[in-house]
TORTORFI-226076 format. One record per residue (C-alpha): residue in one letter; x, y, z. Coordinates in steps of 0.2 Angstrom, whole numbers. Each point is the difference from the previous one (the first is absolute). Example, Ala and Ser with C-alpha at 12.3 -4.5 7.8 and 13.67 -1.06 7.14 Angstrom:
<pts>
  tinu      u      v      w
     a     62    -22     39
     s      6     17     -3
</pts>
This chain:
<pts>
  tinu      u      v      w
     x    515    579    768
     x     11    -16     -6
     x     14      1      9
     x     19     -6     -5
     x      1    -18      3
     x     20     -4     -5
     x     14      9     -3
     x     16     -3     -8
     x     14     12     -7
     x      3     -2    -18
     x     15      2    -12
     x      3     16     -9
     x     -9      3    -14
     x      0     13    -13
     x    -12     14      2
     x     -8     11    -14
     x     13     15     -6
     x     -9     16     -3
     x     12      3    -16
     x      7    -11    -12
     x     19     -9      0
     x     11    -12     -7
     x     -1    -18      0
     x      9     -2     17
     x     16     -8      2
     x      4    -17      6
     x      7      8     17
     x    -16      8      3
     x    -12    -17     -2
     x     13     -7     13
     x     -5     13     12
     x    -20     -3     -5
     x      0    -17      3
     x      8      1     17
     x     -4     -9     15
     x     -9      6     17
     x      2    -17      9
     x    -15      2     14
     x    -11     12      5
     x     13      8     13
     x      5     13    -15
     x    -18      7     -5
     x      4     16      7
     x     16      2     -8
     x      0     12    -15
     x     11     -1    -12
     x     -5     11    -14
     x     15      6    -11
     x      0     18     -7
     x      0      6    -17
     x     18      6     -2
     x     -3     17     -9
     x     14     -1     -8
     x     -6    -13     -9
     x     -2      3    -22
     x    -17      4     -5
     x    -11    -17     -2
     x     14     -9     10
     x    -12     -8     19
     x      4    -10     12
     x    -12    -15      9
     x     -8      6     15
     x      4    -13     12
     x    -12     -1     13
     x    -10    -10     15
     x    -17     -9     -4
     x    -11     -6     11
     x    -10    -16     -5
     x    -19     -1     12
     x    -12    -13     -2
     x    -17      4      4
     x    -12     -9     10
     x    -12     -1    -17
     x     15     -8     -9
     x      8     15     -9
     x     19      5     -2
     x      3     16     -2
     x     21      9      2
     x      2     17      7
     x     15     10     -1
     x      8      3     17
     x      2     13      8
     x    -16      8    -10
     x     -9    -15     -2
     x     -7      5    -17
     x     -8    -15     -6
     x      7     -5    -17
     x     -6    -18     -2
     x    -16    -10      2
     x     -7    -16     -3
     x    -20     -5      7
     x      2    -18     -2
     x     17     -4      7
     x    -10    -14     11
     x     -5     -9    -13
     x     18     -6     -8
     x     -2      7    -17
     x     14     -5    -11
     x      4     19     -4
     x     -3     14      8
     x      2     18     -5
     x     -4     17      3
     x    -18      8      2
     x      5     15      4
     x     -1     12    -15
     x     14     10     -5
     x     -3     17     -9
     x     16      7     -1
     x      6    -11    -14
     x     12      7    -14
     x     -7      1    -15
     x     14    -12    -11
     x     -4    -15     13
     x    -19      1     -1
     x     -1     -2    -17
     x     12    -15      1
     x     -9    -16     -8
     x      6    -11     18
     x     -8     14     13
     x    -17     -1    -12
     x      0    -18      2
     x      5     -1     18
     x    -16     12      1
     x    -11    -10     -7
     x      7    -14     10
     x     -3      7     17
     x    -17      6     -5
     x     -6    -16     -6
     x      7     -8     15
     x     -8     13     13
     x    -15     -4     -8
     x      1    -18      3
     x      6      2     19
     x    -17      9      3
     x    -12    -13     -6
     x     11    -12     13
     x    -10     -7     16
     x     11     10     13
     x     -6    -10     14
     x     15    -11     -1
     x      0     -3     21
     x     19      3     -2
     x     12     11      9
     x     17      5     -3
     x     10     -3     14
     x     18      8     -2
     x      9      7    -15
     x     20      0     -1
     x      9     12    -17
     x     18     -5     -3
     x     12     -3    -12
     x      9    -12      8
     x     16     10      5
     x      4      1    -18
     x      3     17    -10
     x     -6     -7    -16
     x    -16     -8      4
     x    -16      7     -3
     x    -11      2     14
     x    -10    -14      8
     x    -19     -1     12
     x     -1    -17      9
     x    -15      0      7
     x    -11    -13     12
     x    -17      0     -1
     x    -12     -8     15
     x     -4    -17    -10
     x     19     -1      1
     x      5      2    -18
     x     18      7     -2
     x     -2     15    -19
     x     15      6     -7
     x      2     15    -11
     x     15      7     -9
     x     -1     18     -5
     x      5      7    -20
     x     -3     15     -8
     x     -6     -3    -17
     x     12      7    -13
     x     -7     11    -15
     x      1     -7    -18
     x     17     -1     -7
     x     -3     12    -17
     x     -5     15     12
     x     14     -5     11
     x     15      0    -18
     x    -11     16     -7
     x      0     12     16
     x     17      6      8
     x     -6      7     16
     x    -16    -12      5
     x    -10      3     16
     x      4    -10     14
     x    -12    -14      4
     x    -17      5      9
     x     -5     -9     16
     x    -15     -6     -9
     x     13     -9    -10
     x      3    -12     16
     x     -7    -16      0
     x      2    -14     12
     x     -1    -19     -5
     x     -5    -17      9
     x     14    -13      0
     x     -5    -18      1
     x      8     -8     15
     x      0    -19      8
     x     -4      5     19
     x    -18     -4      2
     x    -12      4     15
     x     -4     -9     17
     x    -13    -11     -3
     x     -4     -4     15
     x     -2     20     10
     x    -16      9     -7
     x     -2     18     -2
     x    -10      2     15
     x     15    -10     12
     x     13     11    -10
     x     -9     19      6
     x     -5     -8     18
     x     20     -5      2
     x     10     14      8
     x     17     -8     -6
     x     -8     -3    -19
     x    -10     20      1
     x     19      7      5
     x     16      4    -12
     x      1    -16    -12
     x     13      7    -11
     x     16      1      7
     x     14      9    -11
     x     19     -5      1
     x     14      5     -9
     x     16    -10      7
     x     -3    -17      6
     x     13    -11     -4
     x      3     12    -19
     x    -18     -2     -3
     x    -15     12      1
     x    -16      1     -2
     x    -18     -1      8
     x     -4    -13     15
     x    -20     -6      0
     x     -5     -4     18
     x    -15     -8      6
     x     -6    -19     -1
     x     10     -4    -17
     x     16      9      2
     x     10      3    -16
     x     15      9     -4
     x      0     12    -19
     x     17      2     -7
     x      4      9    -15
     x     10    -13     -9
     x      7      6    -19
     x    -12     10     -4
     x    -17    -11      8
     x     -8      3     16
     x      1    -20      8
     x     -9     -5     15
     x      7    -14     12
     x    -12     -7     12
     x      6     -2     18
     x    -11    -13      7
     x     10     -9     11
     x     -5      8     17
     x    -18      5     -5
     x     -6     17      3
     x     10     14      2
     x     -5     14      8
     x     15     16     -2
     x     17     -1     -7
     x     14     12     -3
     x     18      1     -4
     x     14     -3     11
     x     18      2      0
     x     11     -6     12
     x     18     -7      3
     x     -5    -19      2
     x    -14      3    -12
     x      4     12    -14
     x    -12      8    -13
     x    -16    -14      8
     x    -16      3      7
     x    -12     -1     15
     x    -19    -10     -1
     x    -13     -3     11
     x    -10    -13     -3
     x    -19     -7      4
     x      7     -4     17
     x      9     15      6
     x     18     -9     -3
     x     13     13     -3
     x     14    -10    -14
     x     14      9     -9
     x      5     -6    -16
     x      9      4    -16
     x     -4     -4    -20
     x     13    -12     -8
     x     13      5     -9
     x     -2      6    -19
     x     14     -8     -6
     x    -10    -18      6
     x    -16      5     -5
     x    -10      5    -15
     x    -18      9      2
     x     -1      2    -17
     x    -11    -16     -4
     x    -18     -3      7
     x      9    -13     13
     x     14      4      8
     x     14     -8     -5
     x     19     -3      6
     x     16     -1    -14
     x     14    -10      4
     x     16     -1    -10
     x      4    -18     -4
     x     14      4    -14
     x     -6    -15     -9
     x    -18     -4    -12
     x    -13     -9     14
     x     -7    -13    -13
     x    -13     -9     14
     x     -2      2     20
     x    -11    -10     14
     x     -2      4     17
     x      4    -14     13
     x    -13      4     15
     x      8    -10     13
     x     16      7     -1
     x     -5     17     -5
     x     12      0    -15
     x     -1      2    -19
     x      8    -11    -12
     x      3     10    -17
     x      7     -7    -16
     x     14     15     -9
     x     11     -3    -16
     x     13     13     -5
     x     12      0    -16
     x     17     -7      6
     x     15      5    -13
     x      9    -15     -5
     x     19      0      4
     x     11     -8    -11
     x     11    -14      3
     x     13     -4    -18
     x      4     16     -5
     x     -6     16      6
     x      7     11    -11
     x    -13     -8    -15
     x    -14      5     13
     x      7     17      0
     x     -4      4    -18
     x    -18     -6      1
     x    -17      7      6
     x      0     -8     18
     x    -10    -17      4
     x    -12     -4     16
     x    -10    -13      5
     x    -15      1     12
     x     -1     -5     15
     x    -14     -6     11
     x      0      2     22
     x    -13     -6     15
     x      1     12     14
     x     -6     -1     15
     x     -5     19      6
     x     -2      5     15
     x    -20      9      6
     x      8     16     -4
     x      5     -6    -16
     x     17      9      3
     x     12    -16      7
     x      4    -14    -10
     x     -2    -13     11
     x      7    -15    -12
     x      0     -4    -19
     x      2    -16    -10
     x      7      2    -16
     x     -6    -10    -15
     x     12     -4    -17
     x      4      9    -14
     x    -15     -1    -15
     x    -14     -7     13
     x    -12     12      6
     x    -17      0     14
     x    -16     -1     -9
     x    -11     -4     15
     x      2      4     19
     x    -13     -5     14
     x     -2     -4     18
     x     -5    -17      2
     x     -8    -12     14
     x      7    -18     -3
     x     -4    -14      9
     x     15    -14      2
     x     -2    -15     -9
     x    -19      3      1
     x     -2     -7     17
     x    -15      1     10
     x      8      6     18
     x     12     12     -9
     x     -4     20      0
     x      2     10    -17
     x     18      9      0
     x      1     17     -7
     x     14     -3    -16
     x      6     13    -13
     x     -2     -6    -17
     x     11      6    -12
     x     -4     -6    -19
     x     13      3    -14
     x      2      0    -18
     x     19     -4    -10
     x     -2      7    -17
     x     17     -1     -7
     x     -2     -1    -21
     x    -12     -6    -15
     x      8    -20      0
     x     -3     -3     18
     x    -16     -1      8
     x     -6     10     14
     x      3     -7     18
     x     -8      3     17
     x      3     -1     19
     x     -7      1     14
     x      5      6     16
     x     -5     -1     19
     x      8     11     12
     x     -5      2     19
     x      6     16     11
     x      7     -4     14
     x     -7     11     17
     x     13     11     10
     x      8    -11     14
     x      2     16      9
     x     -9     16      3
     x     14      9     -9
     x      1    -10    -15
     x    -10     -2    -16
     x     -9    -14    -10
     x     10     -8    -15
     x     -1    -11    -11
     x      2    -17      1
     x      8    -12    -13
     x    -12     -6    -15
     x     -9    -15      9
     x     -8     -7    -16
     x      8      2    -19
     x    -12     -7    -15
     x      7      1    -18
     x    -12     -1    -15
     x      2      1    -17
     x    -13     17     -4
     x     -1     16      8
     x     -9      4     17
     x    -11     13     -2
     x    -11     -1     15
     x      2    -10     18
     x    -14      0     13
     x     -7    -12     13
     x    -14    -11      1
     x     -6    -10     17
     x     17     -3      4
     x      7     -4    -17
     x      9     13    -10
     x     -6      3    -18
     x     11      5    -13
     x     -3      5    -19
     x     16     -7    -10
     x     -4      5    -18
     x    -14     -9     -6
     x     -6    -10     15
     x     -5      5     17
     x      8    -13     13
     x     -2     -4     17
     x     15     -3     13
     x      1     -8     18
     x     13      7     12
     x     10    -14      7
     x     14     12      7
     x     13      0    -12
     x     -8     -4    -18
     x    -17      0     -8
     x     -9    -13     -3
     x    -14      1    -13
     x    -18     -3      4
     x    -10      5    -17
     x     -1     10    -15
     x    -12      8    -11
     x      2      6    -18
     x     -4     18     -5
     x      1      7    -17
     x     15     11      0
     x      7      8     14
     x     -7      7     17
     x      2     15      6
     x     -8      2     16
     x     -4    -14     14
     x    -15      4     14
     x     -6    -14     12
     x    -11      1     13
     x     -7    -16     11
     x      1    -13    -13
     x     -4     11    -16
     x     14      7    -11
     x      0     14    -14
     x     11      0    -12
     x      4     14    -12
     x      5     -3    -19
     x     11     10    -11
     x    -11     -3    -16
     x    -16     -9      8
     x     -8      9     13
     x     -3    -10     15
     x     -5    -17      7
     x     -7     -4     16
     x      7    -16      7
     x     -5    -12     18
     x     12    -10      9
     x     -5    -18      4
     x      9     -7     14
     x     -8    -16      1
     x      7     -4    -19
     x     14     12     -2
     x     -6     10    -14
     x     -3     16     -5
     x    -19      1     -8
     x     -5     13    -14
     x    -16      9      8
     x     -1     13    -15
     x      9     11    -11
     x     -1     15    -10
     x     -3     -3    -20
     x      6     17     -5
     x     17      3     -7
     x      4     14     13
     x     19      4      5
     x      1     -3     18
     x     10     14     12
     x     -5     -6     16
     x    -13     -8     11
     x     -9     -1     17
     x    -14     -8     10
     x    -15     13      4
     x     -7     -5     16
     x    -15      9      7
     x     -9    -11     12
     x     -3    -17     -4
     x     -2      5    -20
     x     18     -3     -7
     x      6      8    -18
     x     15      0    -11
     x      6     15     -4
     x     15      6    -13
     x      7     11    -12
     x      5     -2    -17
     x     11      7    -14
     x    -14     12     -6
     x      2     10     19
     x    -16     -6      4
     x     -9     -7     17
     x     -9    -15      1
     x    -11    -10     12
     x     -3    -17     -5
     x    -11    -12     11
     x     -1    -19      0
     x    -19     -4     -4
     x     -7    -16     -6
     x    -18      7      4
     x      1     12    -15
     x     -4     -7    -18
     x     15     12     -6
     x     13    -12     10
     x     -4    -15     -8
     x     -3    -11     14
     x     15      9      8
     x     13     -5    -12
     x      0     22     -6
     x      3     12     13
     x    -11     14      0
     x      6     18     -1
     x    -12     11     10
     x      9     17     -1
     x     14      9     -6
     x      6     18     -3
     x     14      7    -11
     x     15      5     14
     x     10     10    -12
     x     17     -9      5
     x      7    -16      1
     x     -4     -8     19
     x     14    -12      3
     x     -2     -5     17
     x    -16     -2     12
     x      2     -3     19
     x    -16     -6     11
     x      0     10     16
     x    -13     -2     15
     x    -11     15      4
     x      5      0     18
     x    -15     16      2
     x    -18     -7      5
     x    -15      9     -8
     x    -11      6     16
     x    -15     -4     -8
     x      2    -17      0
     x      3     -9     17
     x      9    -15     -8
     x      5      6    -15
     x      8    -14    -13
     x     19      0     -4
     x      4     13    -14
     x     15      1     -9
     x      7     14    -12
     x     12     -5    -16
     x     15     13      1
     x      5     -1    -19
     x     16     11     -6
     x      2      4    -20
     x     18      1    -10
     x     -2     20      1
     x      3      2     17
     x    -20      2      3
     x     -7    -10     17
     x    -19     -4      2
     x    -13    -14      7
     x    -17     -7     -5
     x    -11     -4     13
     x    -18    -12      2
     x    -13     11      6
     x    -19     -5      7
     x    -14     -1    -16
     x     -8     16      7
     x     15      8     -1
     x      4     -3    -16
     x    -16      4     -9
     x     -1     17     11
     x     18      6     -7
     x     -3     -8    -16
     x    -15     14     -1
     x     10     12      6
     x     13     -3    -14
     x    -10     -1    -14
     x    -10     17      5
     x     17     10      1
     x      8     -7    -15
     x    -14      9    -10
     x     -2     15     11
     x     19      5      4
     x     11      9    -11
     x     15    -11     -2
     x     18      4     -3
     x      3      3    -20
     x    -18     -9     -3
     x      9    -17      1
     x    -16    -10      5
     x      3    -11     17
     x     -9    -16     -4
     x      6     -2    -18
     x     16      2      9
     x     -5    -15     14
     x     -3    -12    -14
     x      9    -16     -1
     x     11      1    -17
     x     -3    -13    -14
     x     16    -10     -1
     x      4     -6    -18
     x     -8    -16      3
     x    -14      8      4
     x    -11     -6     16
     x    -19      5      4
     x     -1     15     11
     x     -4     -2     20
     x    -16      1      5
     x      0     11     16
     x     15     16      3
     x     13      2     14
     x     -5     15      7
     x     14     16      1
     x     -2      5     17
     x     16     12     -6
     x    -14      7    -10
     x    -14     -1     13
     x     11      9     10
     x     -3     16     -9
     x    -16      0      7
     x      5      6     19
     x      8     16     -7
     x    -13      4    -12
     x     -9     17      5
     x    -13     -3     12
     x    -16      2    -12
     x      9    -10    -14
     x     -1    -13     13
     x    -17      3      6
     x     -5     -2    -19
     x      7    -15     -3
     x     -6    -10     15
     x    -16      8     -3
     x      0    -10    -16
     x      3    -16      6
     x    -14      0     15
     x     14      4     16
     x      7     13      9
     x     18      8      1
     x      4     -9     14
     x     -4    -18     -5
     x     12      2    -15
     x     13      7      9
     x     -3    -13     12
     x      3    -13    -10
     x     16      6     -7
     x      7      6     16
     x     -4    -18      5
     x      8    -10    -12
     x     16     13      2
     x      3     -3     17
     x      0    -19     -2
     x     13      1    -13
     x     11     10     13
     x     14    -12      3
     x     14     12      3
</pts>
């Protein structure tokens, strides 16, 4: 009566041995976990016979065919091809589970492996867990669309299902056979081989996340969507894999170990793909998209790119330590800081060097780099014992004249630290690259326009309504740009030294190593920079940026104890003082030290909002190598993930019982500073709730009054506007 919905051809796996052998040889799990790659090879029997030959006790693996079907009411079940003798089955393979395993009982069990304490337990487990699945609500009004078993055309992996269900989520399984306990493995010479029952297959957690804007009833009324989604490949460009069609295409790679998907959203829908090899385009492929355009490309290179992080990245080789970099928009150009170890070469008398450990000084480079990042378009060199410590792109205004257009400058500020008895000196330095005169040439840099020398180090430079605003040890100052020099404007007195500058309009941020931040307004009609508020707290400032989410504008940073914060300016509340204090509205504990943020535009609209107001999303990166963002959401958005987070922190199990939202909070510093009243939510963590099993999911929205599809909603949402690559 139920039909077979899907179909795909599985890996071998080993069957049940009628008598008992040796623990097989690493050869022989080699030729278990080969591949199939497609379902072209279901058919094809490969059984190997038992070589009579063989000593008594001595078995080989059986190697043989499976066939994985999915049944219209949600069940997997694998047959053995060519009898097709079913030797798996899972009911609830609809729902997501987190593991699935074998309800098929096995009575041909050897009697030293059932009494073994691991098969009691996995018994006990599966009964518990059958028991569960029946009390389940199985009207879940969700199909599963197309299935896909591989091993990524690798010997050694263990087989995986992809599957795609009709609400468009993307499971991931990875199968294991569950190993007996280790004292009856060391006691018994000749023990069984492992039972099918012994096969289990578990859920990995992956970033893809479904469509949010197709529903399931669009997805089973669309031919294109109904047909094959899962496209295997095995060589495109040295890379293979599984290719998911459909309306968000995405490519899964097995990359070291990890099954990584790469969204391909730059052409929209994608109807059919497969691999094509050709002389002018070797090892690529052939798509058609939502339009009924035929394109043939190829995958980069894997020498250039790594698939290995959640973002695709590129490496280039510079041969020298980056220290800082900016991108220069107008001439599509990055200017990068290096420093490398130069050996000193003696000059009096060599042979002496000769006999000693060898001597180097560092030394510290500009370059100008090409888009690619590959060409060295020009470099300026600075002196030996004076290094960069701040770098920006600046708009200068000359002379401050009212007719006169803001310039795009480098600014280049330095620090000379030469020994204990002399004091520390600074210099600041504008550059200005010169355009290509000619289609064939490159920009360049042009000589320093403007040289200022002053007695501290420069430890931030950025610009301010024309002016450029500089932090020379403990003052912050203000310069006008008369072409060759600086003249200065006006100057403000911090505490000690600042390590980050943010202006936006007429309002500056500033950063301090030891005293958290300040909050400063320029005044034209005086010249003077006014204090607005400050920060009280003893906090050791990373870096800072402005929050801007409409027409509400916050101050966000991080500080030494890898913490978030989002101050506001408020001189409503009685906690600010009359506004003198700024007011700390949220934090959350990040777990690395955030020394950079970087305010992007959302360049997405919302479709539920005709006019929606500018949004902007703060890239941050952290000293480990980690990349993330925070993000303003709507009121109601917040209070409904809020609820969400709460109810799955007390109903998940998490990963060795570490507690997420002791975890979230902010760290006490040794000065000690009064907690914040609201958190930032984790929608890392939030995320978790996509891939949950579907009547985990139903449970929790249950609890907080919505359904499955308003949560996902509002996670999908907020993901797709933070989509800026």
């Amino acid at each position: 009566g139920m039909g077979s919905y899907t179909a795909a051809a599985a890996p071998p796996v080993m069957a049940p041995p009628e008598k008992t052998a040796d623990v097989p040889t690493p050869k022989q799990e080699e030729t278990t976990n080969g591949d199939l790659n497609g379902a072209d090879e279901q058919s094809k029997d490969t059984n190997m016979k038992v070589d009579e030959e063989e000593e008594e006790g001595e078995m080989e693996w059986i190697d043989e065919v499976w066939c994985c079907v999915c049944r219209a009411n949600g069940a997997l079940e694998m047959y053995t091809v060519p009898h097709l003798e079913m030797k798996f089955d899972f009911p609830m393979f609809v729902l997501a589970p987190q593991l699935m395993f074998n309800v098929i009982p096995h009575e041909q069990v050897p009697v030293a492996f059932a009494s073994d304490p691991a098969f009691e337990a996995l018994k006990v487990h599966d009964t518990e867990e059958l028991a569960m699945f029946e009390k389940v609500e199985t009207d879940v009004n969700v199909d599963v669309v197309d299935i896909h078993v591989t091993s990524f055309n690798n010997p050694t992996w263990a087989p995986h299902i992809i599957g795609v269900l009709s609400n468009h989520t993307v499971v991931v399984y990875h199968g294991f056979l569950v190993a007996p306990s280790r004292q009856n493995i060391a006691t018994s010479s000749n023990y069984p081989l492992l039972p099918f029952s012994m096969f289990r297959w578990s859920k990995i957690q992956h970033t893809l996340l479904p469509y949010r804007e197709l529903s399931p009833q669009t997805a089973m009324e669309d031919e294109s969507v109904v047909s094959r989604l899962l496209v295997p490949f095995n060589n495109i460009n040295g890379r293979s894999g599984v290719f998911i069609a459909g309306n968000c295409p995405a490519f899964a790679f097995g990359e070291r170990g990890f099954v990584k998907f790469r969204m391909m959203n730059l052409d929209g829908s994608i109807q059919h793909l497969t691999p094509f090899h050709d002389v002018n385009c070797q090892n690529g492929f052939l798509y058609v998209n939502g339009d009924g355009i035929l394109k043939i490309c190829r995958l980069p290179e894997k020498t250039h790119i790594l698939c290995e992080s959640p973002w695709i990245t590129r490496s280039i080789p510079l041969g020298v330590s980056p220290r800082r970099v900016v991108y220069d928009s107008e001439t599509k150009c990055y200017i990068c800081v290096v420093s490398w170890a130069e050996q000193i070469v003696p000059t009096d008398d060599p042979a002496l060097y000769e006999r000693v450990p060898p001597l180097f000084n560092e030394v510290w480079e500009v370059r100008l780099l090409s888009h690619e990042c590959s060409t060295i378009l020009d470099s300026y060199r600075l002196p030996v014992g004076e290094m960069v410590t701040a770098l920006s792109v600046v708009y200068l205004v000359l002379g401050q004249k009212e007719d006169s257009q803001p310039k795009r400058l480098i600014a280049v500020g330095t620090s000379t630290i030469k020994n204990e008895e002399t004091a520390v000196q600074g210099r600041i330095i504008l550059f200005d690259i010169m355009p290509p005169m000619k289609a064939d040439d490159f920009p360049t840099f042009k000589q320093v326009i403007a040289e200022e020398r002053r007695g501290g180090p420069v430890t931030a430079v950025n610009h301010l309504c024309g002016y450029l605003l500089v932090s020379i040890g403990p003052k912050l100052e203000m310069f006008i740009w008369n072409e060759t020099k600086l003249n200065p404007a006006a100057f403000y007195d911090h505490q000690f030294a600042v390590v980050s500058i943010n202006t936006l309009k007429n309002f500056v941020l500033i950063g301090d190593v030891f005293r958290s931040v300040q909050f400063l307004r320029w005044r034209e009609d005086i010249k003077n920079l006014q204090l607005l508020g400050k920060d009280y707290e003893d906090v050791m400032v990373y870096a800072t940026e402005f929050v801007i989410d409409g027409t509400v504008l916050s101050l966000l940073c991080s500080d030494g104890g890898q913490n978030i914060l989002l101050l506001t300016y408020d001189k409503e509340n009685v906690e600010s003082l009359g506004g003198q204090r700024l007011v700390r509205r949220a934090g959350i504990h990040e777990g690395s030290h955030i020394n950079k943020f970087s305010r992007i535009p959302v360049t997405r609209a919302n479709p539920s909002q005709p006019n929606p107001a500018p949004k902007y999303v703060n890239v941050f990166a952290t000293l480990d190598g980690a990349v993330g963002y925070v993000m303003p959401i709507s009121e109601d958005q917040f209070r409904r993930l809020l609820m969400v987070q709460t109810v799955m922190i007390v109903s998940l199990n998490h990963l060795a019982g570490l507690h997420p939202r002791a975890f979230q909070e902010c760290s006490m510093n040794p000065h000690g500073w009064h907690p914040t009243q609201k958190p930032l939510l984790d929608l890392q963590f939030l995320t978790q709730f996509v891939h949950l099993p579907l009547f985990q999911q139903r449970s929790i929205a249950k609890r907080i009054g919505f359904t499955v599809d308003q949560v996902v909603g509002v996670i999908l949402e907020i993901n797709e506007l933070a989509q800026l690559f």
